[in-house]
matplotlib code that plots the C-alpha trace (Angstrom):
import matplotlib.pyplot as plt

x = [-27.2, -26.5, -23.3, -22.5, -18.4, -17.6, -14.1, -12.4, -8.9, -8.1, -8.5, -11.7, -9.7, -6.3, -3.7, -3.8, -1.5, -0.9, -4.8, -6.1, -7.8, -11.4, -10.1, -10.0, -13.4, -15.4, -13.4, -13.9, -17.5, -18.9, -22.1, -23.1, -23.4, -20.8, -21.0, -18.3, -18.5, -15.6, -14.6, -11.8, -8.7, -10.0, -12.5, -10.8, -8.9, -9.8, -8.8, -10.0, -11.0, -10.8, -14.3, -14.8, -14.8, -16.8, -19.8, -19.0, -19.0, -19.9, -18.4, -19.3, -17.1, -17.1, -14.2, -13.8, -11.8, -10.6, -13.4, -17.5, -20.0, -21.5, -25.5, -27.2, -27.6, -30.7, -33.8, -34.7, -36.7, -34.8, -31.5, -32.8, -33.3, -30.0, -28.4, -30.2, -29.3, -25.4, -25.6, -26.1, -23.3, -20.8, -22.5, -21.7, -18.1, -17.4, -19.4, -19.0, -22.5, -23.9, -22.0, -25.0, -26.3, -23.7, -26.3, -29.2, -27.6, -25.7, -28.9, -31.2, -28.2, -27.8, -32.3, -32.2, -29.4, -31.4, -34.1, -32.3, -29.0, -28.0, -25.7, -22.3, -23.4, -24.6, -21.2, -19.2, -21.8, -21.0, -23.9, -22.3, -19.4, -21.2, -22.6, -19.2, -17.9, -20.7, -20.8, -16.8, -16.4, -19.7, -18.9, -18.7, -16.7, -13.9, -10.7, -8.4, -6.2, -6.7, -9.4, -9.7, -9.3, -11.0, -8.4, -9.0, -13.0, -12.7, -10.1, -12.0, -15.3, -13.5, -12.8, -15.9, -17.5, -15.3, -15.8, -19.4, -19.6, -20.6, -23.8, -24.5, -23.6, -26.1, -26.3, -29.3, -32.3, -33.9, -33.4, -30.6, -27.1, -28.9, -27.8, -31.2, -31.9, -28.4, -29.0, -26.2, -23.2, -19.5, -17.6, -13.7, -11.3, -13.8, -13.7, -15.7, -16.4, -18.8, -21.2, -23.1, -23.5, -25.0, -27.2, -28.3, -29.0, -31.1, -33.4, -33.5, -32.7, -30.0, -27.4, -23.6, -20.4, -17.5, -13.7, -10.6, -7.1, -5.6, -7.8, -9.0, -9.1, -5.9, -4.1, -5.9, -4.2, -0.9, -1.3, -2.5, 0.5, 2.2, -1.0, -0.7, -3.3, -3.4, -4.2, -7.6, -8.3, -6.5, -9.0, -12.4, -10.9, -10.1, -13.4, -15.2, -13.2, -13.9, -17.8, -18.3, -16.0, -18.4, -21.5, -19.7, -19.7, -22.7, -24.4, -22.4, -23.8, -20.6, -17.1, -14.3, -11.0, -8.3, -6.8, -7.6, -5.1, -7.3, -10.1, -9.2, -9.1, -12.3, -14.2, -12.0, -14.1, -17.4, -17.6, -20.5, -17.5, -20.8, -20.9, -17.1, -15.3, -11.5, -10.9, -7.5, -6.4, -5.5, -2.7, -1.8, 1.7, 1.1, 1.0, 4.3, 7.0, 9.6, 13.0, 15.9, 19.3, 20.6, 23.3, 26.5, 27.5, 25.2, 23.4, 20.1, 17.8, 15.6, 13.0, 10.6, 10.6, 13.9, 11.9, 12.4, 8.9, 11.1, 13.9, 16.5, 19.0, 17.9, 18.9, 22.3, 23.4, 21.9, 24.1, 27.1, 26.8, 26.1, 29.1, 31.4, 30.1, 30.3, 32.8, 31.4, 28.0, 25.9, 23.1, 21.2, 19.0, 15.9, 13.5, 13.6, 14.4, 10.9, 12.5, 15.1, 18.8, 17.8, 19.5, 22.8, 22.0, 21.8, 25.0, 26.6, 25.4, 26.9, 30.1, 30.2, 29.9, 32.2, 30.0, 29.6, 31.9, 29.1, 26.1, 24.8, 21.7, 20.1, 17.4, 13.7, 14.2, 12.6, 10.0, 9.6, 10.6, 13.8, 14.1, 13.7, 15.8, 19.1, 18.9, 19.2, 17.1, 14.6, 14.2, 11.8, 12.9, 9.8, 8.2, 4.9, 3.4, 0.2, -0.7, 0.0, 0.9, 5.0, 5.2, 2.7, 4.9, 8.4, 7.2, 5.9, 9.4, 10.2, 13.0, 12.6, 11.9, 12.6, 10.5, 9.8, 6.6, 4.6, 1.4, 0.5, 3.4, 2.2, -0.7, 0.7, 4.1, 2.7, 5.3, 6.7, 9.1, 11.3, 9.5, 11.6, 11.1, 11.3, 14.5, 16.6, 19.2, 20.4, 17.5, 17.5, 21.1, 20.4, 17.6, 19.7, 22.6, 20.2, 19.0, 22.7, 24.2, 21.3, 20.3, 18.0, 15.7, 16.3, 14.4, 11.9, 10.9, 10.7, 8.7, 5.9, 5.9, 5.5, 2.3, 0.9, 0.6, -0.7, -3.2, -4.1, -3.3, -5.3, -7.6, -10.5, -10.4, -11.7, -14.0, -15.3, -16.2, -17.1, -20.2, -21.1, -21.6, -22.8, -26.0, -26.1, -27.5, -29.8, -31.2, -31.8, -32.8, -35.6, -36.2, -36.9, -36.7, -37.3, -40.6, -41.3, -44.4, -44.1, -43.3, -46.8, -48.5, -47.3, -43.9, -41.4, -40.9, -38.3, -36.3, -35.8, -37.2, -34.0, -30.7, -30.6, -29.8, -32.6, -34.9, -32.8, -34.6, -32.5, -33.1, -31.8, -35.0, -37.3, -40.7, -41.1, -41.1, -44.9, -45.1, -46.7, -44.5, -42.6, -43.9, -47.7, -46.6, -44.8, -48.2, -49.8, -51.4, -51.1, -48.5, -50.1, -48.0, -47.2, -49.3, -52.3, -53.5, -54.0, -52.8, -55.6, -55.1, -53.2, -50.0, -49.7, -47.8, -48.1, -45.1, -44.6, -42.6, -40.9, -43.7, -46.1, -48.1, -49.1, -48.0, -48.6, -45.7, -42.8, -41.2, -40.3, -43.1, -41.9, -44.3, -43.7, -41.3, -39.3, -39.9, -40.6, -42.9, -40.9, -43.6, -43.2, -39.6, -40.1, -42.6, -40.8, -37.5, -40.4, -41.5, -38.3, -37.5, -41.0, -41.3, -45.0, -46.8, -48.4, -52.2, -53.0, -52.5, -51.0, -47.6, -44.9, -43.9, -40.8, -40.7, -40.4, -37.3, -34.1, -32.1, -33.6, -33.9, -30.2]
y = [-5.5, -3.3, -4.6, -2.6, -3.8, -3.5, -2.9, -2.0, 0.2, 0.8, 3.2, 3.5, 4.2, 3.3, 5.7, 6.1, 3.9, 1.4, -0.3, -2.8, -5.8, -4.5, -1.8, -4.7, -6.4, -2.9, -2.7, -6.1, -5.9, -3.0, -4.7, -4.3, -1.0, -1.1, 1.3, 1.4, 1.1, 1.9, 1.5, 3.9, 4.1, 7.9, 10.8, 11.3, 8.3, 6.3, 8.8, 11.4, 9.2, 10.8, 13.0, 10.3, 7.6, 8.8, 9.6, 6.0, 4.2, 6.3, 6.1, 5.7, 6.3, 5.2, 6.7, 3.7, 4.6, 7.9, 10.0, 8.7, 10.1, 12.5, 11.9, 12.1, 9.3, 7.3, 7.8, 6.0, 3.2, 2.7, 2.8, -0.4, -2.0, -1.0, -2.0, -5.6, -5.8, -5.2, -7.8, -10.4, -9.5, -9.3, -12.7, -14.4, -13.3, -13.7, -17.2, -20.0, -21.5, -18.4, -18.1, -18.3, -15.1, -12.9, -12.7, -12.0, -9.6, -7.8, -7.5, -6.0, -3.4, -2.6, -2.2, 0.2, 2.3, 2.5, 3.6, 6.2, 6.8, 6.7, 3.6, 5.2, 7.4, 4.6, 2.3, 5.2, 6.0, 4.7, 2.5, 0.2, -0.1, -1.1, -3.4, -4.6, -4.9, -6.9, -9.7, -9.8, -10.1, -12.4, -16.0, -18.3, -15.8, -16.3, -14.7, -17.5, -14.2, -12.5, -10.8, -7.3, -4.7, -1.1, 0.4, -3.2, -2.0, 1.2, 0.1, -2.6, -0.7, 2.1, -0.7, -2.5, 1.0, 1.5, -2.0, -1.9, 1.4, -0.1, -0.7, 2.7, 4.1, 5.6, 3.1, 1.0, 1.4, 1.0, 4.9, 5.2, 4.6, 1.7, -1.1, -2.3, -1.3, -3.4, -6.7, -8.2, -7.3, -8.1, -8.3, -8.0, -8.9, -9.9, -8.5, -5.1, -4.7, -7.9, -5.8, -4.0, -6.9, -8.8, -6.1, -5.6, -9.3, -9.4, -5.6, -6.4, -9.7, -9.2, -11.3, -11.3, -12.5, -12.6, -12.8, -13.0, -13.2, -13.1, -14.6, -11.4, -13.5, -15.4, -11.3, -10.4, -13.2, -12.5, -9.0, -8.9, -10.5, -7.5, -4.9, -2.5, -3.6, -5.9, -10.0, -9.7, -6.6, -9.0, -12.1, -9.8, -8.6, -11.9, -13.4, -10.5, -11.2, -15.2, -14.7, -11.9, -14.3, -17.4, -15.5, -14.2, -17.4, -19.1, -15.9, -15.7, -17.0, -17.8, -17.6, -17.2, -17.8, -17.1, -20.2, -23.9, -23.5, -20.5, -22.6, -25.1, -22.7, -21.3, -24.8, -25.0, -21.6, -23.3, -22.4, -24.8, -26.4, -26.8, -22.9, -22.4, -21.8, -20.7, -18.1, -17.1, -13.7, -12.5, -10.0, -7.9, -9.1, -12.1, -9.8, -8.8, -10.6, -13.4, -12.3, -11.8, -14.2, -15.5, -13.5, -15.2, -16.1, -18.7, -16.9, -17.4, -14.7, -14.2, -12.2, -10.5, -9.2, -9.5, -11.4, -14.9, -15.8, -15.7, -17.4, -15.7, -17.6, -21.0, -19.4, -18.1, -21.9, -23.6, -21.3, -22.0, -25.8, -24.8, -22.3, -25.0, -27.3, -24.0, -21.6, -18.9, -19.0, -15.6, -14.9, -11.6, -11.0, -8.4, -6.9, -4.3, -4.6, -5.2, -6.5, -3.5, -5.3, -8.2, -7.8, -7.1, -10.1, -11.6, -10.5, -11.9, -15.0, -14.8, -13.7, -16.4, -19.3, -17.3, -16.6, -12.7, -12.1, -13.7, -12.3, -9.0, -7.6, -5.1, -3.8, -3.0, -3.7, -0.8, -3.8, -7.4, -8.0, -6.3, -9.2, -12.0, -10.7, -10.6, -14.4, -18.0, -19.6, -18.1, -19.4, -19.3, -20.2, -19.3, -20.8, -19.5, -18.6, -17.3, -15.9, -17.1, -13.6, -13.7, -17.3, -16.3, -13.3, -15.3, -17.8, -15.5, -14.2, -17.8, -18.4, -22.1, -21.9, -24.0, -23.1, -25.0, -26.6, -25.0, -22.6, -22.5, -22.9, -26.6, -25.3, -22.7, -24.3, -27.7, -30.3, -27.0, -26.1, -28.1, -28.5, -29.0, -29.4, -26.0, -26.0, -28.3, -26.6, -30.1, -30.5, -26.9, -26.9, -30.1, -28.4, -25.4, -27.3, -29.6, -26.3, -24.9, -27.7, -29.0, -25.9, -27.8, -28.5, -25.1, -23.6, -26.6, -26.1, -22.1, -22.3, -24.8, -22.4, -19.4, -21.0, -22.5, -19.0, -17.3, -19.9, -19.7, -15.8, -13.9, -11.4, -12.8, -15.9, -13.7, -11.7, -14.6, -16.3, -13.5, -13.0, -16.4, -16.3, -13.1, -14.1, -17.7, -15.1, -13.4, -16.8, -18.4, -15.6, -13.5, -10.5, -7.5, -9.0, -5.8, -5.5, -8.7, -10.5, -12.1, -15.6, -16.4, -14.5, -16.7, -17.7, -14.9, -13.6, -14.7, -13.3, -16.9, -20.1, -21.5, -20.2, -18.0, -20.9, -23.2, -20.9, -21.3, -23.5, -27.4, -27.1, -31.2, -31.5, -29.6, -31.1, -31.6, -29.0, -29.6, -28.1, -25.0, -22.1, -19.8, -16.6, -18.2, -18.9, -15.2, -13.6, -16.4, -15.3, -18.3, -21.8, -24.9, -27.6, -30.3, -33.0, -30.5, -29.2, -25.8, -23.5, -24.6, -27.5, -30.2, -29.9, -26.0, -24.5, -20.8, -18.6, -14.8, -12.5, -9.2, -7.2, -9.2, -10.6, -14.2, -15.8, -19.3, -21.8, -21.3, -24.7, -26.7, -29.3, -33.2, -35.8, -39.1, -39.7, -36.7, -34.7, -31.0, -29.0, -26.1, -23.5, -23.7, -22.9, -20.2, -19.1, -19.2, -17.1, -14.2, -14.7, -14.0, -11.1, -9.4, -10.4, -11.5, -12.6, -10.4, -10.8, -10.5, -6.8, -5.8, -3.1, -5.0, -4.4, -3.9, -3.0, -6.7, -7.5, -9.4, -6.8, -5.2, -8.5, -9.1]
z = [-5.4, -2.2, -0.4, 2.8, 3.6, 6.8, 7.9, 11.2, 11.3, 7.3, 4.8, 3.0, -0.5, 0.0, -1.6, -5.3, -7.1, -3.7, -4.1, -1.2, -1.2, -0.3, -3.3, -5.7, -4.8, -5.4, -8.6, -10.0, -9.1, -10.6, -11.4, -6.9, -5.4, -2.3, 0.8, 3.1, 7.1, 8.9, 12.6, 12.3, 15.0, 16.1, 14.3, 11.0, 11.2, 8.1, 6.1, 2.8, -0.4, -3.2, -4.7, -7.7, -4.7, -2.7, -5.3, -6.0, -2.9, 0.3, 3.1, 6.5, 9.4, 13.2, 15.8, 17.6, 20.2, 22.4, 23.3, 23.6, 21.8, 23.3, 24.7, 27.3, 30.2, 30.2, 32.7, 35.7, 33.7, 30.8, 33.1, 34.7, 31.2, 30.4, 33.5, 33.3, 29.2, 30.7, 33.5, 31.2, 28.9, 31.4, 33.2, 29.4, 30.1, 33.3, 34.2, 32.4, 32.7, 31.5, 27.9, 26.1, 27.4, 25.3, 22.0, 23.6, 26.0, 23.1, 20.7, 23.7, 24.1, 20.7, 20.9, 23.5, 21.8, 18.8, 21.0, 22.9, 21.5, 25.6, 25.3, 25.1, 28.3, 30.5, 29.4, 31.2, 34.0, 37.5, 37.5, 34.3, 36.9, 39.5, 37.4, 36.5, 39.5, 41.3, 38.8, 38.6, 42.3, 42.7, 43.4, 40.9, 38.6, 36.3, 38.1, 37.5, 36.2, 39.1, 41.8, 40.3, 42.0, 41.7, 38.8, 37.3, 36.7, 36.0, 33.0, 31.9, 31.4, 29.6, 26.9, 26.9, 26.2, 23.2, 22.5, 22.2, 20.6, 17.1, 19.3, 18.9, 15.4, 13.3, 10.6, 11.3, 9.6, 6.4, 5.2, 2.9, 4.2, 6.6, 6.9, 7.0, 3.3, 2.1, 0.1, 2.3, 4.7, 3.7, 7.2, 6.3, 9.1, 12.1, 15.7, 16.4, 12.8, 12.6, 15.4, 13.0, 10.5, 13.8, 15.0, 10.9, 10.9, 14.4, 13.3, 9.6, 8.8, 6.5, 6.0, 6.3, 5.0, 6.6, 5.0, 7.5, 6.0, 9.6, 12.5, 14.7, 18.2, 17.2, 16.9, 20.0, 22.2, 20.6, 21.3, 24.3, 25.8, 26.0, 26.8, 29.6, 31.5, 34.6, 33.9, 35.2, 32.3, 30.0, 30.3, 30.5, 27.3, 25.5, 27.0, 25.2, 21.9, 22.0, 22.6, 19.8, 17.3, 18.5, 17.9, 14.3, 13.2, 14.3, 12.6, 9.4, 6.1, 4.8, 6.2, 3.7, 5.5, 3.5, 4.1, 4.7, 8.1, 9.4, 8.5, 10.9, 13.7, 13.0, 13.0, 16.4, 17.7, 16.3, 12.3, 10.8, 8.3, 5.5, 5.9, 5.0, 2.2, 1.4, -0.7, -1.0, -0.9, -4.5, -5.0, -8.5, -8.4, -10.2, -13.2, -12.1, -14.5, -13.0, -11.5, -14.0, -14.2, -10.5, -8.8, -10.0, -6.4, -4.9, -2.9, -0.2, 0.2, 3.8, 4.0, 6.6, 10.6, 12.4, 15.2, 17.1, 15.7, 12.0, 13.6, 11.5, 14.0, 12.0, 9.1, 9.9, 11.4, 8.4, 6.4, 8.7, 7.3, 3.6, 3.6, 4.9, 1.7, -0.9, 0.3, -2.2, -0.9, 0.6, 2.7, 2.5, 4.9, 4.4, 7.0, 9.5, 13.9, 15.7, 19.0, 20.0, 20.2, 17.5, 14.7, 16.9, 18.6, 15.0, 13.9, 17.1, 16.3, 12.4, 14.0, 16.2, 13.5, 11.7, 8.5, 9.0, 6.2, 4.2, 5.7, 4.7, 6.9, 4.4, 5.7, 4.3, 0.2, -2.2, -2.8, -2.3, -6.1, -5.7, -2.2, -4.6, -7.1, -4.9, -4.5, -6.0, -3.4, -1.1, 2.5, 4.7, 8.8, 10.7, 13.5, 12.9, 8.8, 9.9, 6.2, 2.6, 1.0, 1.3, 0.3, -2.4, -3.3, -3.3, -5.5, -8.0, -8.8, -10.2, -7.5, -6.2, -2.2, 0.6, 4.1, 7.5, 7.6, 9.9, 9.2, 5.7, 4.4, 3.2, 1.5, -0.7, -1.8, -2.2, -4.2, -5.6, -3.0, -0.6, 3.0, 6.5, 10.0, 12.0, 14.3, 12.6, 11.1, 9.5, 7.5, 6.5, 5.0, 3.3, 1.1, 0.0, -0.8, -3.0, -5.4, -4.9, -7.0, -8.9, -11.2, -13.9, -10.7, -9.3, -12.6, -12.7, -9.3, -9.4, -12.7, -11.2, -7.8, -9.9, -11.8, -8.6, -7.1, -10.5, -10.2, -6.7, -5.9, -9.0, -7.8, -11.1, -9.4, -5.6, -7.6, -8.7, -6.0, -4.4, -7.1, -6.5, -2.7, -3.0, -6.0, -3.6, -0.3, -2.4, -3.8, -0.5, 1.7, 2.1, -0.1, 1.7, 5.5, 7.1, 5.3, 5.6, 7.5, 11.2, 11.1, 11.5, 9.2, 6.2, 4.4, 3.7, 0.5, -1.2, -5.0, -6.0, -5.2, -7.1, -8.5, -11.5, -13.8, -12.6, -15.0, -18.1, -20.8, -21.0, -25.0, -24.4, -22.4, -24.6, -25.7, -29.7, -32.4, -32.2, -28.5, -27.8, -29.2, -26.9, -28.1, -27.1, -23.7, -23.3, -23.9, -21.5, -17.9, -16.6, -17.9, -18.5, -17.0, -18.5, -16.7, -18.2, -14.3, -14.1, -11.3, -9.1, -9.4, -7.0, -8.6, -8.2, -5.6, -5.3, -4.5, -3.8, -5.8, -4.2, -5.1, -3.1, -5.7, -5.3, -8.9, -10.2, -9.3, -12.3, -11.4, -14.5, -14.4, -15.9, -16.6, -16.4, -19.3, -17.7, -20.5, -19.8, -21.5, -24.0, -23.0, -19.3, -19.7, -21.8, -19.7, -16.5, -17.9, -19.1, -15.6, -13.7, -16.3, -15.7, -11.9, -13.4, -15.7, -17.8, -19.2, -22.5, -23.9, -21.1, -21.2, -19.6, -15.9, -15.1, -11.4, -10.3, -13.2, -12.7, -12.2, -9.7, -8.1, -8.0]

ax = plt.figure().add_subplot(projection="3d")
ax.plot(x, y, z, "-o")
ax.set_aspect("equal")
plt.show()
């Protein structure tokens, strides 16, 4: 099977020894041919993979931002198609009645660049601004952030042009290297990198999958609180982001969150839940063996950003009451500044409950192991857990854990931890002291967290899934959509009618010894089914196989009793090995086989 994974801002082949998620799903699916399609930072950006890598899984590269591609600006003509294409986009943004217009405005953008390659030119031209700037400054327009002003427009259509550049990249098609001629698309991360796999899907038909571990418009609101760019650049932006994650998932096949809470927030932005599944994200570590013996001195261990959104300051007054209950107690904190004057302001706050004597800030550890290692309990303070993998990782070490329950945090530590209210200090120094003094359920508790995450975080159980969804596209959508008729010329053809295992003979269904034998009905043109009608006959359906050829129906056929006839089944698995039937004498064919169909 062709896979084309899309990814936005990450290494193709991450550096050798390290190894990524997207590096584990090509490697535990060997069986697929993967092609890699990233929208890198700038030119260059996604970096060099090494020679055996590349002749393994090529790689495709897109500078998505700094400067345009170069081409030249459209004509008279197709200017006014382009112009009219961009209206509507920026109506779907910018008017609230007219959301609906962002798809079909987006796909007859992405038509005209294949046309003309002029897209990124006329993004940048001065008639896209004017564009801009008439619809933004029409009434009935969104500026609840702001009237915009001239800088505002010529900012905000720089962006969209970068944006939108996906429009544009050399990828469609059914040539090789198109995405056109992929089995399916494998979306990982959302935002700009889901572009192509919608424009794939609208030319060719092809389906897509896509797998977030951190919701893309969730990061984009968070970051764009602190953006250099005026309010009303701030809400076109955001708007942009919301429609093209609404359109994602109304598009998608399958969404894989990589959590049942980001689940939640996608069926919030409009994911079909029958269309969802979680899939957690798996991590090597849970190879990695438990921590050694506790540090003789009971000790709590913190880990991550020194951030309020961590709320290391809950810590450090829960640890005020716990050292006033166990004199000898410690708290190490690990993880590096990212708000300048934080960890001072941390510090302060340890001297001022008069515990810095005990406190030790120690910075990035060699590796989260090493983190785990230096404690008896771990804790967890934040006010946010947006993703599983540091819970995930601090329970693999075996250490029992007590965290605030908020995010995930519920999900992944289950009844294996200890769970608290955020902000309540009380609560949170009555958990640790509980593990401090009771050690039999320390160990109990750390052992059942370190098997819930082996169980939950193992990168066979991803694979797995992920060649499930992947053989479920191919068995329920069309083979070949790119080649295949207009919806009026007849059904599309399909590679199964029915999953895989649908075909296998039920030898517990099986018709007597004294049925027809199976090597009879493998040299058979046509199976008789069991009611004795022949293909012509009412009960025969005809179907289409990738090659085109109209075959007899290979559905297992029951009669009354509900007992199916032995040759039929045999018949049917020759069938879907062959693609056809062969007649009698006839070399088998092998251009229509199973594998090829996979």
């Amino acid at each position: 099977m062709r896979v084309a994974l899309l990814t936005e801002g990450v290494r193709p082949r991450s550096p050798r020894g390290a190894g990524g998620w997207c590096d584990r799903l090509v490697d535990g699916l060997r069986e697929h041919d993967f092609a890699w399609y990233v929208l890198a930072g700038t030119a260059g950006g996604a970096g060099a993979a090494d020679a055996e890598d590349t002749a393994r899984t090529p790689v495709h590269e897109l500078a998505l931002w700094g400067r345009r591609p170069a081409g030249r600006a459209p004509g008279t003509l197709r200017g006014r198609q382009y112009a009219a294409a961009y209206d509507r986009l920026v109506r779907s943004l910018l008017r609230p009645g007219e959301r609906s217009g962002f798809g079909p405005g987006l796909y007859r953008l992405a038509e005209l660049a294949r046309a003309d390659g002029a897209l990124p030119a006329f993004l940048v031209s001065d008639r896209a601004r004017r564009v801009l700037e008439r619809v933004w400054r029409s009434p009935g327009a969104d500026t609840s952030a702001g009237r915009p002003l001239v800088c505002d427009v010529l900012v905000a259509a720089d962006l969209l042009e970068q944006c939108l550049r996906p429009l544009s990249a050399p990828w469609y098609g059914t040539a090789p290297g198109g995405l056109g001629a992929a089995d399916l698309c494998h979306v990982v991360g959302g935002g700009p990198a889901a572009l192509p796999a919608l424009v794939a899907k609208q030319l060719h038909g092809v389906p897509f999958v896509v797998t977030e571990h951190g919701l893309h418009l969730r990061e984009q609101y968070l970051g764009y609180r602190e953006a250099p760019y005026r309010w009303p650049v701030r809400a076109l932006l955001l708007a942009f982001f919301r429609a093209l994650t609404e359109e994602t998932y109304r598009q998608a096949a399958i969404l894989t969150p990589g959590s049942a809470h980001d689940q939640q927030w996608q069926r919030r932005c409009g994911a079909d839940p029958a269309r969802t599944r979680v899939v957690y994200e798996g991590t090597p570590a849970v190879e990695r063996p438990a921590a050694g013996p506790e540090p003789v001195a009971p000790t709590l261990v913190w880990a991550g950003a020194l951030e309020p959104g961590r709320d290391p300051e809950l810590a450090l007054h829960a640890f005020a009451r716990v050292r006033a209950e166990l004199p000898a107690a410690r708290l190490v904190l690990h993880g590096e500044e990212a708000v300048p004057g934080y960890r001072a302001h941390c510090a302060a706050v340890a001297e001022r409950l008069g515990v810095a004597d005990a406190v030790e800030f120690a910075g990035r550890p060699g590796s989260a192991a090493e983190a785990w290692a230096d404690g008896t309990v771990v804790v967890f303070s934040a006010l946010s857990q947006r993703r599983p993998r540091l819970l995930a990782d601090a329970m693999l070490s075996g250490r029992a854990v007590v965290s605030t329950d908020v995010g995930v945090a519920r999900e992944v530590v289950g009844p294996t931890g200890l769970l608290v209210p955020p902000r309540d200090p009380q609560a949170l120094a009555g958990a640790c002291l509980a593990l401090l003094r009771d050690g039999e359920r320390r160990a109990r508790l750390g052992l059942a967290g370190r098997l819930r995450a082996q169980e939950r975080f193992a990168v066979e159980p991803v694979t797995g899934a992920f060649r499930e969804i992947y053989l479920e596209l191919v068995s329920q959508w069309p083979a070949f959509p790119a080649a295949a008729p207009d919806a009026g010329a007849g059904p599309r053809p399909r590679p199964f009618a029915r999953p895989a295992e649908y075909w296998i003979t039920d030898r517990r269904r099986s018709a007597p010894p004294e049925a027809a034998p199976v090597a009879d009905a493998a040299v058979t043109a046509e199976p008789v089914p069991a009611d004795g009608t022949g293909s012509n006959g009412g009960n025969g359906t005809d179907r289409t196989d990738r090659t085109g050829s109209s075959d007899t129906d290979l559905t297992d056929r029951t009669d009354e009793g509900g007992t199916a006839d032995r040759a039929d089944g045999a018949a049917a698995v020759v069938a879907l090995s062959r693609g056809r039937l062969p007649a009698a004498g006839e070399a088998p064919d092998r251009s229509g086989s199973f594998a090829e169909a996979v």
